[in-house]
C-alpha positions in Angstrom: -67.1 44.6 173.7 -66.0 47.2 176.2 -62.5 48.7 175.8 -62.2 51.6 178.0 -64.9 51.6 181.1 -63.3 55.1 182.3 -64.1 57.0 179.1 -66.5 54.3 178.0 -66.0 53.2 174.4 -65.8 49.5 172.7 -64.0 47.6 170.2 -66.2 49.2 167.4 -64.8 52.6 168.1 -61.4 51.5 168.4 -61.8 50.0 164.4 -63.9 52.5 163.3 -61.0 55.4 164.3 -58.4 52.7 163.1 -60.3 52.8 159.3 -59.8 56.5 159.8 -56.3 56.2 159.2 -54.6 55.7 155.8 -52.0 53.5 157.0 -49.1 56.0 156.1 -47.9 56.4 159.4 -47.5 54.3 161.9 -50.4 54.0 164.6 -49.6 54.8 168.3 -51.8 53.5 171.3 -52.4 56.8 172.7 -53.5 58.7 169.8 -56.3 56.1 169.4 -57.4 56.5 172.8 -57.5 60.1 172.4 -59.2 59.5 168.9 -62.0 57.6 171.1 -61.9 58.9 174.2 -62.0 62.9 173.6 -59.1 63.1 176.4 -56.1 64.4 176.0 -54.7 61.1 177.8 -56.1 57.4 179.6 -57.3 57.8 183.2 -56.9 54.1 184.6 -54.5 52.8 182.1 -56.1 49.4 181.7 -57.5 49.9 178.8 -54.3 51.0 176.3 -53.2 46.8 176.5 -56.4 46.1 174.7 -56.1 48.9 172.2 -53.0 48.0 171.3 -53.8 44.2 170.7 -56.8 45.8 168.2 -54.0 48.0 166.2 -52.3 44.4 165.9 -54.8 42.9 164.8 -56.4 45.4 162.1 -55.7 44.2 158.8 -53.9 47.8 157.5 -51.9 48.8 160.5 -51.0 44.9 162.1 -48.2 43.4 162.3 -49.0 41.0 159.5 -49.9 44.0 157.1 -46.9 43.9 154.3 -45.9 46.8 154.9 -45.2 46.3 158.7 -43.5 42.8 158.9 -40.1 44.0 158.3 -40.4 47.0 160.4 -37.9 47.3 163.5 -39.8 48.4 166.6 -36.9 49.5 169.0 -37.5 47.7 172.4 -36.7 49.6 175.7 -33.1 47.7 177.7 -34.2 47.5 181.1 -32.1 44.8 182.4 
């Protein structure tokens, strides 16, 4: 499936640079587009939602790995 039309790459790049990483650190959106991408950041935009729903979903760096379910993720106050 197509992940990024602007810099067109699909879901299979987005796991195959995911694998890439040991799992040591934590994985950022951007640094995977870059990974797939070649850029130094997204052009559009639309595409770093999906990405990031991937990351969630990989089975080392998701939310449900054990290493990451007691993790804090500070949230931004904009109220």
């Amino acid at each position: 499936m197509h992940v990024c039309f602007c810099f067109q790459f699909n879901d299979k790049a987005v796991k195959e640079a995911l694998d890439e990483k040991d799992g040591s650190e934590r994985v950022r959106t951007r640094d995977v587009h870059a990974t797939c991408s070649g850029a130094d950041r997204p052009n559009c935009g639309k595409c770093l939602g999906h990405i990031d729903e991937l990351i969630q979903e990989h089975p080392v760096h998701g939310e449900n790995h054990p290493k990451n379910r007691n993790k804090i993720i500070p949230t931004l106050n904009c109220g």
